[in-house]
C-alpha positions as CSV (number, residue, x, y, z in Angstrom):
1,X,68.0,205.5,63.3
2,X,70.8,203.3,63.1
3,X,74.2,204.6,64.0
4,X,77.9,203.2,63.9
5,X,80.1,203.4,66.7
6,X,83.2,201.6,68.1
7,X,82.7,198.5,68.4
8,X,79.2,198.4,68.3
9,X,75.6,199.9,66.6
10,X,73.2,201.9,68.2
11,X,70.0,201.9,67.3
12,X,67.6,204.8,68.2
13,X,63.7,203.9,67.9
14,X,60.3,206.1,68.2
15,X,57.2,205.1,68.5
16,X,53.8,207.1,67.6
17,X,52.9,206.5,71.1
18,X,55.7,208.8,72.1
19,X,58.0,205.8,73.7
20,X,61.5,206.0,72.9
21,X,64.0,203.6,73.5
22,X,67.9,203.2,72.6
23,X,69.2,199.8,71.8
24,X,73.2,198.9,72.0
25,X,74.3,196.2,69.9
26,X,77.0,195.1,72.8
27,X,73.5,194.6,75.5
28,X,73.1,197.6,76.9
29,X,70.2,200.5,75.8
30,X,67.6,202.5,77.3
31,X,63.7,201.7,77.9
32,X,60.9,203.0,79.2
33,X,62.2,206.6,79.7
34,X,59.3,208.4,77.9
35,X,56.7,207.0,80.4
36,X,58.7,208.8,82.7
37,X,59.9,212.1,81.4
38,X,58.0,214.1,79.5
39,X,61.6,215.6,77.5
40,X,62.1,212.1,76.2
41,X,58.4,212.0,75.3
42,X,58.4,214.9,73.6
43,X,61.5,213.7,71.8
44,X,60.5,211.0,70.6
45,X,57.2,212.8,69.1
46,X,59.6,215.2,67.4
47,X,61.8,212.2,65.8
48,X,57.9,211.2,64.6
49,X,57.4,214.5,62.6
50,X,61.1,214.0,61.1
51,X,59.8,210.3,60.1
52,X,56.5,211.7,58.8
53,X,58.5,214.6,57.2
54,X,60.9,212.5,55.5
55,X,59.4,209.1,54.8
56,X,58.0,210.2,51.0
57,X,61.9,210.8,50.1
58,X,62.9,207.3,51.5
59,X,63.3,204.2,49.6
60,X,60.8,201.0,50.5
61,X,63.6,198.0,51.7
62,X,63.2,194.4,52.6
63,X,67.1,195.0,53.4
64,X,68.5,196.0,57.2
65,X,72.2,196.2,56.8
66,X,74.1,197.7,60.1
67,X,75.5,201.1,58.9
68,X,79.2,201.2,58.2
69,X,81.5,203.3,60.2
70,X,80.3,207.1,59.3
71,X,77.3,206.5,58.0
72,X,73.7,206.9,59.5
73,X,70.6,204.6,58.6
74,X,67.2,205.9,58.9
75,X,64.1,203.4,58.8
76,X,60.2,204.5,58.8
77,X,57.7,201.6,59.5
78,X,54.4,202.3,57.8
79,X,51.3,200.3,57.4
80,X,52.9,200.1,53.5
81,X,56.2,198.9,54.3
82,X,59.8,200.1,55.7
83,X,61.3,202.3,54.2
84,X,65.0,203.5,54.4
85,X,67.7,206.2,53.6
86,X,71.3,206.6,54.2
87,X,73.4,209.3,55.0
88,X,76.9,210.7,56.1
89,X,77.0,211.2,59.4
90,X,79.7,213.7,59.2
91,X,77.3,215.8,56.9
92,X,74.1,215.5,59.5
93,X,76.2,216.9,62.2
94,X,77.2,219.8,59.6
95,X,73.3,220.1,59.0
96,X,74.3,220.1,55.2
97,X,72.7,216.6,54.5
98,X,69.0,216.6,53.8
99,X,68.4,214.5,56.8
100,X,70.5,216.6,59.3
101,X,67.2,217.3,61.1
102,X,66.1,213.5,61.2
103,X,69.6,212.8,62.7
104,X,69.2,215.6,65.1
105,X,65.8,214.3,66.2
106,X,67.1,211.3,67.4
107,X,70.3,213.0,68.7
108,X,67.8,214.6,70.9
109,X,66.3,211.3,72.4
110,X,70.1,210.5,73.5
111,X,70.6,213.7,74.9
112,X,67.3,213.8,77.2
113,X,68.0,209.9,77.7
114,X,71.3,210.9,79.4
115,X,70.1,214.1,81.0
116,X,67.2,212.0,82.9
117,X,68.7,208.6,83.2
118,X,72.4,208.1,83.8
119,X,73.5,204.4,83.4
120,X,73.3,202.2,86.6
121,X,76.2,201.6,88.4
């Protein structure tokens, strides 16, 4: 998942072997906390399912734009291509968009990132 924020774009990736990293556009981001803790390992299988869940509603793409401020990008990489959808962000956190629980997925790898590793001094 791809997400705006000031000044910069996060990006929020899962992997079917249960890593899970965050990616700052600025240089900063998160790695190697699943091999660690088992709440980001477990997060990162549950952003999986959303992926698995939602990938036959997404559209294939040979296109990454950065999302625009308020808006969300989600991207599934199969063996038959990426595939992407867009959404409000404003709506996923009001669990009214039918990705809310995709977003929330990945909201969850942030969360358990900052719970188990704070940023270095």
């Amino acid at each position: 998942m791809d997400i705006h924020t000031p000044n910069r774009t996060a990006t929020i990736a899962a992997f079917a072997d249960g890593t899970a990293s965050i990616y700052i556009s600025n240089g900063g981001g998160f790695l190697g906390g699943s091999q660690k803790f088992s709440s980001i390992h477990d997060a990162a299988g549950n952003m999986i399912s959303m992926a698995r869940r939602f990938q036959p509603t997404m559209k294939k793409t040979q296109q990454y734009p950065l999302p625009e401020a308020g808006e969300v990008l989600f991207y599934v990489s199969t063996d038959n291509g990426i595939y992407m959808a867009r959404a409000p962000e404003a709506e996923c956190r009001r669990r009214t968009h039918p990705l809310s629980d995709f977003y929330f997925a990945a909201q969850e790898i942030i969360t358990q990132y900052r719970l188990n590793m704070p940023p270095a001094r």
